[in-house]
N, C-alpha and C positions, 0 to 999 in steps of 0.2 A: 403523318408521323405521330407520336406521343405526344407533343409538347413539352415546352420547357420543366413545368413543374411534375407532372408525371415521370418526364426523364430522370429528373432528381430526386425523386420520390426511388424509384427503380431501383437508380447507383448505389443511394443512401443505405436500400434493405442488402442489397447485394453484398457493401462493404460488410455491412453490419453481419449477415450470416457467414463471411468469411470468419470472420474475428471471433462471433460467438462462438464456431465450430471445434474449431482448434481446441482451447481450452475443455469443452465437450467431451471430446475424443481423451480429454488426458483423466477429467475425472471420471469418465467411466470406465478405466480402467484398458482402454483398446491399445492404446501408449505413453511410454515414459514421458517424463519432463520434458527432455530435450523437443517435443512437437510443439513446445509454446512458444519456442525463438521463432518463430513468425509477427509473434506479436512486439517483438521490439520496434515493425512498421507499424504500430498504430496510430502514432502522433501524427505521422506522416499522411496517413488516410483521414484523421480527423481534419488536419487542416486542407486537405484538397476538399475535403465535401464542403468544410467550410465557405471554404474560399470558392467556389464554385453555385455556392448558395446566394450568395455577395453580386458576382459576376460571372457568367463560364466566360473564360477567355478562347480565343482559336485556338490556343494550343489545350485545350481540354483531353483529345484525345492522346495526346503525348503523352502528357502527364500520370494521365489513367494508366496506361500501358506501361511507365517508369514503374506504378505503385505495385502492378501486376506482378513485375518481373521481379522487385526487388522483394516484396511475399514467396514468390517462386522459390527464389534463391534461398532464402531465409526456411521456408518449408525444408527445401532440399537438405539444408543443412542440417536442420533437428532429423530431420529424420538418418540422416547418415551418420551423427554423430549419436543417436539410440542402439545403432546396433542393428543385425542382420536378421535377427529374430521378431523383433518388433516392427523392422521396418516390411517384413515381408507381411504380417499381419494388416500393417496399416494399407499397404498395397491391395490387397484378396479383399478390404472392407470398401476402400473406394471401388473397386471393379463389380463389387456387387449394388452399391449405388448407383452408379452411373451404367 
């Protein structure tokens, strides 16, 4: 496998290109304000990397998965709350990404 420190090295850039992305997306102009309410979880991600930097506990993967969904949910909302026209732009930009 990776290793402890590679693993956390990994999560660390992962987190970090979620969070960077969002704000991204808004100053170039791809979507409204409302796609930054994702980042009202960032405290929360700062302190799992933290705290995982410290110690991973067993419930590591739990926790990750909590940070995941509740970004999800938070994404979902900016975006529903931008509007149908933005939201369908943000939509056609990730599917060309990925």
């Amino acid at each position: 496998m990776l290793g402890r420190d590679v693993a956390l090295k990994l999560l660390t850039t992962m987190i970090a290109i979620a969070y960077m992305a969002t704000p991204l997306i808004y100053i170039v102009g791809i979507a409204g304000p409302w796609i930054l309410v994702p980042l009202i979880t960032m405290p929360k991600a700062m302190s799992l990397v933290r705290s995982f930097y410290r110690e991973v506990p067993d419930t590591a993967a739990p926790q990750t998965a909590q940070l995941t969904i509740l970004y999800g949910i938070a994404m979902a909302l900016g975006l529903a709350l931008q509007g149908r026209d933005e939201t369908e732009l943000a939509i056609k930009l990730s599917q060309r990404c990925f």
